[in-house]
N, C-alpha and C positions, 0 to 999 in steps of 0.2 A: 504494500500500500504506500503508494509514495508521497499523497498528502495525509494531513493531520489527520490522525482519525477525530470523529463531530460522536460523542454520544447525549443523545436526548435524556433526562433527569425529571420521571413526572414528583411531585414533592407529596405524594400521598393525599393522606388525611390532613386536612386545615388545623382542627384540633389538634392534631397529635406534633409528634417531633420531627417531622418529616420535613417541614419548611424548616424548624432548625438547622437540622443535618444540611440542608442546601446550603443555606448561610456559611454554617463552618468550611465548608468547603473551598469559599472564596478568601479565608484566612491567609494561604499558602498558596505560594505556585504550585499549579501543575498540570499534569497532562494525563490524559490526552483533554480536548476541547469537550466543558459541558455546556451543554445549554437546558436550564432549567427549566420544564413545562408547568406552570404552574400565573397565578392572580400575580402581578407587580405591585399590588397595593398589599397582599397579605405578605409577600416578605419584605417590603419597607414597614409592614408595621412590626414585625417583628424584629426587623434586625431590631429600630429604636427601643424597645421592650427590651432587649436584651443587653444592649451596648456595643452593637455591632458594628462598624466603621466598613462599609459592602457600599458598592457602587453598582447599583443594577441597572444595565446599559438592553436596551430592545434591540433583539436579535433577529432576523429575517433571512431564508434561507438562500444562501448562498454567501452569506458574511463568515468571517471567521471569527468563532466561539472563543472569547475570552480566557486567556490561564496566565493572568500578572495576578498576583496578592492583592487584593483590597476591592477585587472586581469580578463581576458574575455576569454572565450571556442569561437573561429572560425571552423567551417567547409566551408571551403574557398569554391565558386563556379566561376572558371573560364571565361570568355568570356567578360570581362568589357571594354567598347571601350574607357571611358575617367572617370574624377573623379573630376568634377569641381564642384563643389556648385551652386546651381541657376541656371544651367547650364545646360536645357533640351537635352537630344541627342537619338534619334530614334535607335542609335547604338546598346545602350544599352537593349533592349526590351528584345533580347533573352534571355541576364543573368537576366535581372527581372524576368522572368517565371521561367528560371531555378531556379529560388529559392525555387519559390515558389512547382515547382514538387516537388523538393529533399526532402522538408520539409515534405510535405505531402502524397510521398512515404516512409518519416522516420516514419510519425504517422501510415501508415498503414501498417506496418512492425514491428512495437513493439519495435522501433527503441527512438523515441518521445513518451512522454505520449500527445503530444498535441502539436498544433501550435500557436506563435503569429503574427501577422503580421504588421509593420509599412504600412503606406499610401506609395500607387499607385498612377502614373499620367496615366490614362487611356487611356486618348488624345492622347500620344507620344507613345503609343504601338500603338496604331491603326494607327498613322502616319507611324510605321515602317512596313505597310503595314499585321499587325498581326492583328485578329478581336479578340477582347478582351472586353469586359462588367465588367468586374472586379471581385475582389475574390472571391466572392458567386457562380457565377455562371463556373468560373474556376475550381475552388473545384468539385463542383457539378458534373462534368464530369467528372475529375477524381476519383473521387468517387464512380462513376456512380450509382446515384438516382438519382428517381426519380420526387422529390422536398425537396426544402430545403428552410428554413424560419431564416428572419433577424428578430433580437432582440436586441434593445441597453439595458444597463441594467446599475442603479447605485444602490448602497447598500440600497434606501428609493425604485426604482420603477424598474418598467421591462416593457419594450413595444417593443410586436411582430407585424408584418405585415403580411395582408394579400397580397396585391400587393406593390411591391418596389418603383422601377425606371420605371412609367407609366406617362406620359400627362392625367392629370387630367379628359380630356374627353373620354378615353379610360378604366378609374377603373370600372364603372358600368359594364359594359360589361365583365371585367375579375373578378369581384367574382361573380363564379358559386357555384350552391352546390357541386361541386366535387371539386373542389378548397378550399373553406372555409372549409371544411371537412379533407380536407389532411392537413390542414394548423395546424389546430385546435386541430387534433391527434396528429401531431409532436409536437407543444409545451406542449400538454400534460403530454407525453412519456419522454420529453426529460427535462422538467422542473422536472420530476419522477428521471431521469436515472443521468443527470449531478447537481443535486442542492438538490436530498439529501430529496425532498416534496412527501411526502408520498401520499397526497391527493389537487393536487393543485388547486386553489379558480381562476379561470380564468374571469374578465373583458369584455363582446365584445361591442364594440361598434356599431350602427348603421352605413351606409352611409350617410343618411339624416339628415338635421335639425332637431333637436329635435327627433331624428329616425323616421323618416317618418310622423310624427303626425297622427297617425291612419290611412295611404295612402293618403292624403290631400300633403304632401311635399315630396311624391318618394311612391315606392310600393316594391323596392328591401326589406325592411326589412320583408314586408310581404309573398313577392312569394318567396326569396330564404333566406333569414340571419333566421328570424323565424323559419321554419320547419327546417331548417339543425340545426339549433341548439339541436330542440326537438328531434331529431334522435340520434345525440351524446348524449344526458342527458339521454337517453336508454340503452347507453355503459357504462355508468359510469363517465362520464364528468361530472364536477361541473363548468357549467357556468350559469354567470348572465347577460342577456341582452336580443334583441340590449338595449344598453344605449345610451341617446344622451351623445355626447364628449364632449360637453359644461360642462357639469354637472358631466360626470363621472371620471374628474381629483380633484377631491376633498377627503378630509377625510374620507367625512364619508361612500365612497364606494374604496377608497384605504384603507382604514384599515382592510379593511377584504379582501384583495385579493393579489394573490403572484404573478400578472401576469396582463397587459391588450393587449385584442386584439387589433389592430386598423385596420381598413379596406384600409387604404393608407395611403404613405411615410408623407406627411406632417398635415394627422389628429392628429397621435400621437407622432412622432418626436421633435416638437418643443416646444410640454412640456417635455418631457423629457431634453433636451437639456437646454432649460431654464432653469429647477434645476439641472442639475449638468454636465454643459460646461465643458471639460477639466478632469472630473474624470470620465464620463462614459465611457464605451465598448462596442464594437458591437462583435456580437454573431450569430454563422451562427449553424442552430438548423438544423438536420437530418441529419447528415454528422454521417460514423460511425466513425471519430475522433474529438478528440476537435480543437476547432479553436476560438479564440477571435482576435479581433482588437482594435486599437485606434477607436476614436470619430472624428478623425480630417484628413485634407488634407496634403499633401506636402508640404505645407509655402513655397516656394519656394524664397521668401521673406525673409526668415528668417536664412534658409539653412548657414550655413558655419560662421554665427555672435556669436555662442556663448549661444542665447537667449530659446533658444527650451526649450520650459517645458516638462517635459517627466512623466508628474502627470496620464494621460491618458493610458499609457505604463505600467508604471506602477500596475496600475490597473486592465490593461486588462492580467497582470502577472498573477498578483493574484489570479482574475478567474477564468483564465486559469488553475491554481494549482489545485484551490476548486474544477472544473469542473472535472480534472482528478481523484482526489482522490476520489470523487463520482461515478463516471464510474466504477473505481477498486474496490470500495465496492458493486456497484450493480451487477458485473458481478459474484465475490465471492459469492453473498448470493443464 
């Protein structure tokens, strides 16, 4: 990629610390070029609330996105009903989405190399009578695929999902082999397309205890996670498993691997998040744009004090970079 890479920054939730987090951001040089999607009145009010010293300059596509200290690119998004910190309001819903389109009709426009996105409060958009599940599957519609796969990731580990946001009694039933299959191709494809792994060493884990213990403790590993795997290792998939997850968050089968499956949100989440709270990203895979996120919610609690770590932000910047400048080398060769 031989100019700057441009990544889009929607600022979340108005209440929560998401417009903070933009703000911090213009504290320091850097790179690559944000341009923050978000109201130009709600982060001037907030820098002053805070004692922010931020020069927020209107950005229009094809300018180049600000990265001097003391200075922030806005592309304003109009309809903001209030700007109070901690301060839930249903009013707001619309201009939250609209952020979130403009951003993601910029990445598919060649407008953005890519999107980041601060934390949503989902609740309060569904209270403003708008049906909303949140960014994954937002995206996903505007993007129109059909499936797309979360992956939080820090610089030691990477952990994709086969089902997300499910009641625990409802997972067996949603991995099918036509599901773990699409799930299994897109992180393949896309750990290939945005991360630069020529030949990526994939993790899966079982459902079951100990993966089933020979059908004695579940038989999904047998009737569907088994054969679907032996069919993709046909196509050229390099995976190793079912693994039980007990065991497979260890050494000596993460060091040789660039990726692990997990078959539901809290089999593999919670070790990830245990090593590395606060600096991981989440990662929305099959989308033809990049897209990362924070690790974390709204704080809503925290909103408008000052205290917001923006280490996570940060992070999911960076990614963000790496991920596009992958993309532009894979689409060139």
């Amino acid at each position: 990629m031989t100019r700057p890479v441009t990544l889009a920054l929607t600022a979340g939730e108005p209440a929560g610390i998401g417009p903070e987090l933009c703000l911090q951001l213009a504290l320091e040089k850097r790179q690559p070029g944000i341009v923050v999607v978000a109201c130009k009145r709600l982060l001037q009010v907030q820098a002053k609330q805070l004692g922010l010293e931020v020069t927020l300059e209107d950005w229009a596509p094809g300018a180049q996105a600000a990265t001097e200290a003391g200075r922030l690119s806005v592309m304003t998004i109009d309809g903001l009903a209030s700007t109070d910190a901690g301060r839930l309001d249903p009013a707001n819903s619309a201009y939250v989405l609209e952020t979130l389109r403009t951003a993601a009709q910029g990445c598919l426009d060649g407008i953005f190399d890519g999107m980041v996105t601060a934390p949503v409060h989902k609740g309060v958009i569904n209270n403003a009578g708008i049906a909303f599940s949140g960014h994954t599957e937002f995206l996903q519609e505007l993007c129109g695929v059909e499936r797309v796969v979360m992956m939080l990731a820090t610089d030691e580990l990477r952990v994709a999902l086969v089902t997300t946001h499910l009641p625990l009694k409802d997972v067996s039933a949603a991995i099918t082999p036509e599901r773990l299959a699409q799930v299994t191709r897109i992180l393949d494809t896309d750990l290939r397309k945005f991360f630069g792994i020529d030949h990526p060493r994939i993790l899966v884990a079982g459902l079951n205890p100990h993966a089933g213990e020979g059908g004695h403790l579940g038989r999904e590993e047998i009737e569907v996670i088994e054969p679907t795997l032996d069919k993709l290792r046909q196509e050229g998939i390099n995976l190793t498993g079912p693994l039980p997850a007990d065991t497979l968050f260890t050494p000596h089968w993460l060091d040789n691997a660039d990726a692990v499956l997990a078959m539901y949100h809290d089999q593999g989440l919670p070790v990830l998040k245990f090593q590395g709270f606060g600096r991981a990203v989440n990662i929305t895979l099959g989308l033809p744009i990049v897209r990362t996120s924070v690790d974390h919610g709204t704080a809503l609690d925290l909103a408008g004090t000052g205290k917001a770590d923006a280490g996570s932000l940060q992070t999911a910047i960076r990614v963000g970079e790496q991920m596009a400048r992958s993309a532009k080398r894979d689409s060139n060769e």
